[in-house]
LUMFIDO-164492 format. One record per residue (C-alpha): residue number from 1; residue in one letter; chain; x, y, z. Coordinates in nm, 2 decimals, always signed. Layout:
<atoms>
<atom><num>NUM</num><residu>A</residu><chaine>A</chaine><px>X</px><py>Y</py><pz>Z</pz></atom>
...
</atoms>
This chain:
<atoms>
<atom><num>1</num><residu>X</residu><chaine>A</chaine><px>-1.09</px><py>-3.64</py><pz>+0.46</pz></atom>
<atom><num>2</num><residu>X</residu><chaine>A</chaine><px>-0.71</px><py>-3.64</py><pz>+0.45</pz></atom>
<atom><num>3</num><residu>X</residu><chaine>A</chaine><px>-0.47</px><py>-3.37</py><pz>+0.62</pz></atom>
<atom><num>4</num><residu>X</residu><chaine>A</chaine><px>-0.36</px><py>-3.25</py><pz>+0.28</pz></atom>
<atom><num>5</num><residu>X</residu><chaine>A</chaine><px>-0.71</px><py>-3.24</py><pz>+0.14</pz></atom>
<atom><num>6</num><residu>X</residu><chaine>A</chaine><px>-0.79</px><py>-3.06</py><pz>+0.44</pz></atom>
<atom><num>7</num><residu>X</residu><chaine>A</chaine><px>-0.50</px><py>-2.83</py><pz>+0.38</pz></atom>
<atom><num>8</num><residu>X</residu><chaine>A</chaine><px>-0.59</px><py>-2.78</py><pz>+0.00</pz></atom>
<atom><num>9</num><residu>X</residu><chaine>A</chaine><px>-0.97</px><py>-2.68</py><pz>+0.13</pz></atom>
<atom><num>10</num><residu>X</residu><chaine>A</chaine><px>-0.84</px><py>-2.44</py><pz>+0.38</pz></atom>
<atom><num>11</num><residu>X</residu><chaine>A</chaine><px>-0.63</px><py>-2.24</py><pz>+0.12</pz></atom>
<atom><num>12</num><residu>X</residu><chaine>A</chaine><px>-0.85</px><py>-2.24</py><pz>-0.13</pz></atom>
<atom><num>13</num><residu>X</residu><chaine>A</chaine><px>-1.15</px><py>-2.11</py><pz>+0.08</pz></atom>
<atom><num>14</num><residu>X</residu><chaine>A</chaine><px>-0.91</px><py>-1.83</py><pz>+0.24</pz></atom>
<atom><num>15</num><residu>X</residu><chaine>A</chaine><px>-0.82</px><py>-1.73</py><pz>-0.14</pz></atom>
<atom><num>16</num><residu>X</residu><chaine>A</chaine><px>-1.16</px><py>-1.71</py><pz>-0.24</pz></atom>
<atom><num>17</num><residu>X</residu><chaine>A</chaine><px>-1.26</px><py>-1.50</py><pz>+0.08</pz></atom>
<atom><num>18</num><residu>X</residu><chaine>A</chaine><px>-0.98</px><py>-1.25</py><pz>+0.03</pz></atom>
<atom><num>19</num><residu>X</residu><chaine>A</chaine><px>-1.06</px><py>-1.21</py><pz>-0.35</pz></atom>
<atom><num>20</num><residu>X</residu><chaine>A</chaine><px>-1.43</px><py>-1.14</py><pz>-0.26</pz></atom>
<atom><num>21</num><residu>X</residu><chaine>A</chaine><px>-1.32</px><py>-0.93</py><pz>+0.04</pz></atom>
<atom><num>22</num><residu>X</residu><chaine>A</chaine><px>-1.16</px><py>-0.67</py><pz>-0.25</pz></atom>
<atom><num>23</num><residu>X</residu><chaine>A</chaine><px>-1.43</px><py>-0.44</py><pz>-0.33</pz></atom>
<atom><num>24</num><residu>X</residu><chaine>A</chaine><px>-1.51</px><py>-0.22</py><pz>-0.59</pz></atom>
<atom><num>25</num><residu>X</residu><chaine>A</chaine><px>-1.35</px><py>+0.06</py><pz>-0.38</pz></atom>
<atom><num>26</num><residu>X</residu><chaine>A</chaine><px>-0.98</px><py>-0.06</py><pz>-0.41</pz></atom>
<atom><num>27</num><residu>X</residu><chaine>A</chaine><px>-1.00</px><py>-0.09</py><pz>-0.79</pz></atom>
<atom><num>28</num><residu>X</residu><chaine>A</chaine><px>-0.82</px><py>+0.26</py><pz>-0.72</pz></atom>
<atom><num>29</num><residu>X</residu><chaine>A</chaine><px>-0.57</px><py>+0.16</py><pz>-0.56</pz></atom>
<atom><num>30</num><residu>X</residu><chaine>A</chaine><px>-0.28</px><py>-0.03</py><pz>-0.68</pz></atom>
<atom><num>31</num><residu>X</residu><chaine>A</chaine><px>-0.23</px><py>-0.38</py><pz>-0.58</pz></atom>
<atom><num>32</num><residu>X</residu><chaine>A</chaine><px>-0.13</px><py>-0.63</py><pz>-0.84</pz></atom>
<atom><num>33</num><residu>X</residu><chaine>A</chaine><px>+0.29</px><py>-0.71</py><pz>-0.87</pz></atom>
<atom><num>34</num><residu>X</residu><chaine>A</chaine><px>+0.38</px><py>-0.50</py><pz>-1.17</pz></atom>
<atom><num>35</num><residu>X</residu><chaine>A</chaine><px>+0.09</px><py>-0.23</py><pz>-1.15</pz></atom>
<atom><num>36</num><residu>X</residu><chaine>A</chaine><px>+0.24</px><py>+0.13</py><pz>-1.16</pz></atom>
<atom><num>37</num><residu>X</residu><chaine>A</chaine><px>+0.08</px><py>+0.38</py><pz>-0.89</pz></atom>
<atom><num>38</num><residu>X</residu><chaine>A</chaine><px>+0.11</px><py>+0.71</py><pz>-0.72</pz></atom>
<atom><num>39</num><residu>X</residu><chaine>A</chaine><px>+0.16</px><py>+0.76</py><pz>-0.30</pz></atom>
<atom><num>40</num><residu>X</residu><chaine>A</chaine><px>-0.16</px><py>+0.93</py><pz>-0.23</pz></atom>
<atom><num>41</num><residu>X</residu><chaine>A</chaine><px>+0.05</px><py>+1.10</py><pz>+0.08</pz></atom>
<atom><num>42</num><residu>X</residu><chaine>A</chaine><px>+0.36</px><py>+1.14</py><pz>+0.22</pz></atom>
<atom><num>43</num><residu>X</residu><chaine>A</chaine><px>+0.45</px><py>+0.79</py><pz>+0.43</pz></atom>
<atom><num>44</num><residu>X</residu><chaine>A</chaine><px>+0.66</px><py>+0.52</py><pz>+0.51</pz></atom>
<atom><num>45</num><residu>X</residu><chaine>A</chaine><px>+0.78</px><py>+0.27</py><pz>+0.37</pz></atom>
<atom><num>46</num><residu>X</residu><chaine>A</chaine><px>+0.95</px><py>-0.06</py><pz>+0.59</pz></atom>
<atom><num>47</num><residu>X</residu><chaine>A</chaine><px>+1.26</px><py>-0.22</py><pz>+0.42</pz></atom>
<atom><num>48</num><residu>X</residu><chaine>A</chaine><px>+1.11</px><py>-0.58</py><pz>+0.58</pz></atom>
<atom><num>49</num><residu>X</residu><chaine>A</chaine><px>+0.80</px><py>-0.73</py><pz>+0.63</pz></atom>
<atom><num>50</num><residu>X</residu><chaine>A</chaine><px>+0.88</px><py>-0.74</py><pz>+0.99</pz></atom>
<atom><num>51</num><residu>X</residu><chaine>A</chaine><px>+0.96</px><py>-0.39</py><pz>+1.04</pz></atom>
<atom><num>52</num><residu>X</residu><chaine>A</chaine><px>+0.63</px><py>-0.31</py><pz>+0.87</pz></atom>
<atom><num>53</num><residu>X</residu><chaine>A</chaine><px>+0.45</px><py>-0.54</py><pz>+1.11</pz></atom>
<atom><num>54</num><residu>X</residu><chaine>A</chaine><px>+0.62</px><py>-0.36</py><pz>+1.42</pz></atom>
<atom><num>55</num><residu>X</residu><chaine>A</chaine><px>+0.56</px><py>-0.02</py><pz>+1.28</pz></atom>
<atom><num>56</num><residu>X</residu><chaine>A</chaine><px>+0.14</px><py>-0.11</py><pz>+1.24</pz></atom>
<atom><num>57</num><residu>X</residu><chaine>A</chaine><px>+0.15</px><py>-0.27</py><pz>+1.60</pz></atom>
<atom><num>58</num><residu>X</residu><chaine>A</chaine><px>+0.30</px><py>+0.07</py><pz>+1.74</pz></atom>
<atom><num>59</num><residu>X</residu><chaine>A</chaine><px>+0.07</px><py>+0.26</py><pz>+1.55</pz></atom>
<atom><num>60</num><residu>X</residu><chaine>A</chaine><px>-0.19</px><py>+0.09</py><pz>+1.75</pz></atom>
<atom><num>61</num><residu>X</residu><chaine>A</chaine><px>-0.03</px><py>+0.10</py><pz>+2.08</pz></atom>
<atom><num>62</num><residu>X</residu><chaine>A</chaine><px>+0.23</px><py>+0.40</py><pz>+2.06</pz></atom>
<atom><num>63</num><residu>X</residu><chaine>A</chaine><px>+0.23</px><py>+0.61</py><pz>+1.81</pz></atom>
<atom><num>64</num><residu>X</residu><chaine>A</chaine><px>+0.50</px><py>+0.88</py><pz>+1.90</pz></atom>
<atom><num>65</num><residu>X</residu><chaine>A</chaine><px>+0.71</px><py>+0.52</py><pz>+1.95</pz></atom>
<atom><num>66</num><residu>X</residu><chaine>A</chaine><px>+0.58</px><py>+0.38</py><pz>+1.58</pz></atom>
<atom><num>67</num><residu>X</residu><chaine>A</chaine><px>+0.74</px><py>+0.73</py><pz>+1.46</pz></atom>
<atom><num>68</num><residu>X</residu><chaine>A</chaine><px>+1.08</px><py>+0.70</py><pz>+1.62</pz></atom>
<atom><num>69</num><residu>X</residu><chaine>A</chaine><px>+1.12</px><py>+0.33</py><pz>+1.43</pz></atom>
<atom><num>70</num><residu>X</residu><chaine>A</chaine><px>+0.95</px><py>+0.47</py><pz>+1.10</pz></atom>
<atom><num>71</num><residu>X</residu><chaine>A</chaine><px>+1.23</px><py>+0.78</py><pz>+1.14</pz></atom>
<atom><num>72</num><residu>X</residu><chaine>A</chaine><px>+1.53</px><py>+0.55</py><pz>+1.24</pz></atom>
<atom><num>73</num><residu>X</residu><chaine>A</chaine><px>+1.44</px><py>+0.23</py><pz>+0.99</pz></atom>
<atom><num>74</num><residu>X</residu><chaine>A</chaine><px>+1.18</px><py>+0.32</py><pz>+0.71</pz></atom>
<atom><num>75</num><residu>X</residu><chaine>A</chaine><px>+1.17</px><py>+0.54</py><pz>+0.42</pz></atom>
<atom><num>76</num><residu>X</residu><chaine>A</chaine><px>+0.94</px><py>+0.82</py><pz>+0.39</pz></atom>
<atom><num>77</num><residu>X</residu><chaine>A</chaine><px>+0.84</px><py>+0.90</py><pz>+0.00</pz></atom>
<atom><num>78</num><residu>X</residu><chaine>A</chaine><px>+0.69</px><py>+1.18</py><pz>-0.12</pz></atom>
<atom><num>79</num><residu>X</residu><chaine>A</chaine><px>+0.30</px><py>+1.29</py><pz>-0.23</pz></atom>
<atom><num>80</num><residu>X</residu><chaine>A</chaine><px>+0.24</px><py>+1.17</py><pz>-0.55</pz></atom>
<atom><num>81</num><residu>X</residu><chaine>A</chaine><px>+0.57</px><py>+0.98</py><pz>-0.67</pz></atom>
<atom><num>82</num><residu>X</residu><chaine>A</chaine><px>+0.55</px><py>+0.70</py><pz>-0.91</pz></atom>
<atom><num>83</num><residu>X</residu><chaine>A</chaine><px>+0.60</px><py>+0.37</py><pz>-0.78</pz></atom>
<atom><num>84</num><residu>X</residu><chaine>A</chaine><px>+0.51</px><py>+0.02</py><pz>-0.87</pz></atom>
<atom><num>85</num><residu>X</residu><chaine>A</chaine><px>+0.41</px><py>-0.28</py><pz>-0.73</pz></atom>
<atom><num>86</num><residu>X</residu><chaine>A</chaine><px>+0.72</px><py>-0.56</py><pz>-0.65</pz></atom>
<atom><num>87</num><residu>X</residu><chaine>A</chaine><px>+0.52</px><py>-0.73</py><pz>-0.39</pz></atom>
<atom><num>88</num><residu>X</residu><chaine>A</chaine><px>+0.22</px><py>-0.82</py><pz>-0.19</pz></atom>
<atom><num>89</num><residu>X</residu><chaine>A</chaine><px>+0.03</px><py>-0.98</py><pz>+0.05</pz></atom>
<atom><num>90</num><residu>X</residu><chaine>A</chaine><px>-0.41</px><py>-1.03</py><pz>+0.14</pz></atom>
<atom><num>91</num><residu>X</residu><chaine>A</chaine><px>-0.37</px><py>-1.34</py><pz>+0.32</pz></atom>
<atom><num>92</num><residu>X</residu><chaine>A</chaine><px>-0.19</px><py>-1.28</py><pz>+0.66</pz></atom>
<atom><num>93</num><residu>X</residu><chaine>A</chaine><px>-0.16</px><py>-0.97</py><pz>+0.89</pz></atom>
<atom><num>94</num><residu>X</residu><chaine>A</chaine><px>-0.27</px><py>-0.64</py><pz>+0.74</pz></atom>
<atom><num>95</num><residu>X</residu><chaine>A</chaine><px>-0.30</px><py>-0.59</py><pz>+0.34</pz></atom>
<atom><num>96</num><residu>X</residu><chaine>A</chaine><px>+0.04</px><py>-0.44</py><pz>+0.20</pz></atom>
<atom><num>97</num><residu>X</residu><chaine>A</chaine><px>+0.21</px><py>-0.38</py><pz>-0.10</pz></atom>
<atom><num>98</num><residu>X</residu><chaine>A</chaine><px>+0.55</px><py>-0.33</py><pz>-0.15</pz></atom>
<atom><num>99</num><residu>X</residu><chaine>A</chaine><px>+0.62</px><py>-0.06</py><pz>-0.34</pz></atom>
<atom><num>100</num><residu>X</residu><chaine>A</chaine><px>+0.95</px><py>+0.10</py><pz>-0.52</pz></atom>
<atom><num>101</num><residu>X</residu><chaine>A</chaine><px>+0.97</px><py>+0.45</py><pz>-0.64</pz></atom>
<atom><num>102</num><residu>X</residu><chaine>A</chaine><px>+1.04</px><py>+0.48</py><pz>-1.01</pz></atom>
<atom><num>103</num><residu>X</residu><chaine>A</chaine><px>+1.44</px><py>+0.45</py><pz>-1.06</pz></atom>
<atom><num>104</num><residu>X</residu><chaine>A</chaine><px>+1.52</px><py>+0.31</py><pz>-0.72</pz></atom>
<atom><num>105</num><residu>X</residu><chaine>A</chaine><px>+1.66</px><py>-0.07</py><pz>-0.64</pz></atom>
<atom><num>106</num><residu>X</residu><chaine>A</chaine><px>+1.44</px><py>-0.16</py><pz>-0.31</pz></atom>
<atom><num>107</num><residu>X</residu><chaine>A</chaine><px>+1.07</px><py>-0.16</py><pz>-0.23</pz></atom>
<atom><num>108</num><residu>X</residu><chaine>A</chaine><px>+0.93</px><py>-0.12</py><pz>+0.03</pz></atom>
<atom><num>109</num><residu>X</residu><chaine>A</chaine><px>+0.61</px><py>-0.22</py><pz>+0.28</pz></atom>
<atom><num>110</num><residu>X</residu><chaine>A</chaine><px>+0.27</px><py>-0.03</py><pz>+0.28</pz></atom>
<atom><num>111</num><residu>X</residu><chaine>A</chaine><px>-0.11</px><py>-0.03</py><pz>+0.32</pz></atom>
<atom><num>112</num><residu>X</residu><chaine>A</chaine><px>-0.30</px><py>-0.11</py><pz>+0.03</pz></atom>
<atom><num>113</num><residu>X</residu><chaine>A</chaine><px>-0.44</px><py>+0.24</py><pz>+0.08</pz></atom>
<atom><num>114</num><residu>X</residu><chaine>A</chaine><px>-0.15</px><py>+0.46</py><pz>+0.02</pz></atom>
<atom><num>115</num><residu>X</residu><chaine>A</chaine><px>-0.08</px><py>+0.40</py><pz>-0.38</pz></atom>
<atom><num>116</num><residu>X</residu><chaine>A</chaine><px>-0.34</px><py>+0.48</py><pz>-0.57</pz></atom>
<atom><num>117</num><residu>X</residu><chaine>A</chaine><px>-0.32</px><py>+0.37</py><pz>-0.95</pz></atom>
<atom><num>118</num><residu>X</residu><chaine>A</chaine><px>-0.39</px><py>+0.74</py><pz>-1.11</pz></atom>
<atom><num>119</num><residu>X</residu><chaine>A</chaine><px>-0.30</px><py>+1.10</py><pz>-0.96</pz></atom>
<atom><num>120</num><residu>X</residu><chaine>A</chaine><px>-0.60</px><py>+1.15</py><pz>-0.78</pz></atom>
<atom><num>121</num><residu>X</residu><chaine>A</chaine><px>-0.77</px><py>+1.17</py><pz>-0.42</pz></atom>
<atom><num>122</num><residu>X</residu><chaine>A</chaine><px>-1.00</px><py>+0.86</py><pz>-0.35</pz></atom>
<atom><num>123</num><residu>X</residu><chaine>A</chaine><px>-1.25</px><py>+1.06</py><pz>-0.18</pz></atom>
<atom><num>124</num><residu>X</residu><chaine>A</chaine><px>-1.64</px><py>+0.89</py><pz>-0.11</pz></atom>
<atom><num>125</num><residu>X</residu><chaine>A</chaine><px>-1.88</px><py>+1.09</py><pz>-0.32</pz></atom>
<atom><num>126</num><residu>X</residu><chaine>A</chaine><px>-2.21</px><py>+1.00</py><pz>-0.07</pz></atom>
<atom><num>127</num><residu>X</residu><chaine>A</chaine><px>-2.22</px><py>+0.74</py><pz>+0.16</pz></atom>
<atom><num>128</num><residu>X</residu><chaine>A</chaine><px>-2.42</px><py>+0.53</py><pz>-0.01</pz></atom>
<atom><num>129</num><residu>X</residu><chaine>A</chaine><px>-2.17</px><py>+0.52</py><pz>-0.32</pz></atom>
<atom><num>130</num><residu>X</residu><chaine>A</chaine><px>-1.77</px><py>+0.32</py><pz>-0.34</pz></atom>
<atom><num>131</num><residu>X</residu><chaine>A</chaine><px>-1.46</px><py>+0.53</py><pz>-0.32</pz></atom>
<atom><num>132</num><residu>X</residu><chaine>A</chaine><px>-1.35</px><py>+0.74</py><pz>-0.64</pz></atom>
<atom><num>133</num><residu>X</residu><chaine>A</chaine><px>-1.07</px><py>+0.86</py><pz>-0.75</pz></atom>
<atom><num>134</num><residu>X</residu><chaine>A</chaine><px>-1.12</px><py>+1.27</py><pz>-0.80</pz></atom>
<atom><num>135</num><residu>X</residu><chaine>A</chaine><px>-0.86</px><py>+1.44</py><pz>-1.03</pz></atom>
<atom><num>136</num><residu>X</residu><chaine>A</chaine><px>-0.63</px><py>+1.65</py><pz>-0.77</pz></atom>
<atom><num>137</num><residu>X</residu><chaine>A</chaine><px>-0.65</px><py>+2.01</py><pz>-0.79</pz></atom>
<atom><num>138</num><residu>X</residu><chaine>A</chaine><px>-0.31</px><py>+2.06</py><pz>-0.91</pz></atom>
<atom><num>139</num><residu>X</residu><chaine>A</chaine><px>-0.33</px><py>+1.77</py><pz>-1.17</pz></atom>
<atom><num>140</num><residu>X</residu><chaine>A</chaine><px>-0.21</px><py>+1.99</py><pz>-1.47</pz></atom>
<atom><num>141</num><residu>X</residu><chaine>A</chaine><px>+0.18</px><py>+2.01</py><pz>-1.26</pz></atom>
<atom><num>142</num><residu>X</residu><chaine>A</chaine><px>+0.19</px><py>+1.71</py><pz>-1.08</pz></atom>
<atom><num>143</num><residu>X</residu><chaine>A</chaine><px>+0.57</px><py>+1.65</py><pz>-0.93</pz></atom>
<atom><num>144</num><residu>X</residu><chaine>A</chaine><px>+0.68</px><py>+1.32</py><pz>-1.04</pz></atom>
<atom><num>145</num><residu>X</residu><chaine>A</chaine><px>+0.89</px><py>+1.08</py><pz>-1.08</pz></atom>
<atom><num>146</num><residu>X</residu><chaine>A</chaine><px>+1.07</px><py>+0.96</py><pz>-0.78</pz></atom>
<atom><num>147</num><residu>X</residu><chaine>A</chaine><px>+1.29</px><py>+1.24</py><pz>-0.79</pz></atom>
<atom><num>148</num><residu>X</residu><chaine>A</chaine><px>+1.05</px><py>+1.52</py><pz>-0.69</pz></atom>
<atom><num>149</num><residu>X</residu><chaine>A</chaine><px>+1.01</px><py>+1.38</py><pz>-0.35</pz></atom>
<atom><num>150</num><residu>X</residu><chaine>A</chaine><px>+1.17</px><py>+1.03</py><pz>-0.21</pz></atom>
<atom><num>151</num><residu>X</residu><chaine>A</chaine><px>+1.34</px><py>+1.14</py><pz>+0.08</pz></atom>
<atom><num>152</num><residu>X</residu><chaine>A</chaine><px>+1.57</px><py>+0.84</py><pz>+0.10</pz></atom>
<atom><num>153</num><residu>X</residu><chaine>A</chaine><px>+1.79</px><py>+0.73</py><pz>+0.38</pz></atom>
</atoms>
């Protein structure tokens, strides 16, 4: 078999892997470029990919260090502002999005698990069951857009 064909069988496998890897679960949570969402909590979001990186490895290893470099070089948005989609990536490192609240220029790098695509709580209903998305108690005045809560820099 040649390199390239090689090469070509190695992508496609990982591609197919990753799609089958995407459960039911995260049909709630927003991950396709373009898709609008919601931050399901207040959190940061890393101007670079590599920041992002850095800020997961602390997290690991050292979190009151992962916190000093989230403070000093990430953005923290708000509970439940609007945001969509610019960017993503489900083949290397950890699955992230990056995400830009609703009338502002840059995105920026998350978990998969922090933008949900409606104002809810994914919450697991039994054990045996995927996630759902549960309307939020104080769905009839949620604070939105961007401008209820991005914290900017």
């Amino acid at each position: 078999m040649s390199r390239f064909l090689k090469c070509a069988v190695l992508i496609a496998a990982s591609l197919l892997v990753t799609t089958a890897a995407h459960s039911e679960a995260d049909t709630i949570h927003a991950r396709v470029v373009g898709q609008h969402g919601f931050m399901d909590s207040d959190w940061y979001v890393c101007p670079s990919w590599d920041v992002f990186k850095r800020f997961q490895t602390l997290l690991k290893e050292e979190g009151e260090a992962a916190f000093v470099l989230a403070n000093r070089d990430c953005t923290k948005v708000r509970d439940q502002t609007e945001v969509i989609v610019e960017d993503t990536n489900f083949l290397w490192g950890p699955s992230a999005t990056c995400v830009r609240p609703i009338g502002l220029p840059d995105c920026g790098w998350l978990l998969v698990g922090y933008v949900t695509t409606a104002l809810c709580q994914p919450t697991y209903v039994s054990s045996d069951q995927p996630l759902k998305c549960v309307l939020r108690k104080d769905q009839d005045n949620p604070q939105r857009p961007w401008s209820a809560g991005y914290s900017g820099k």
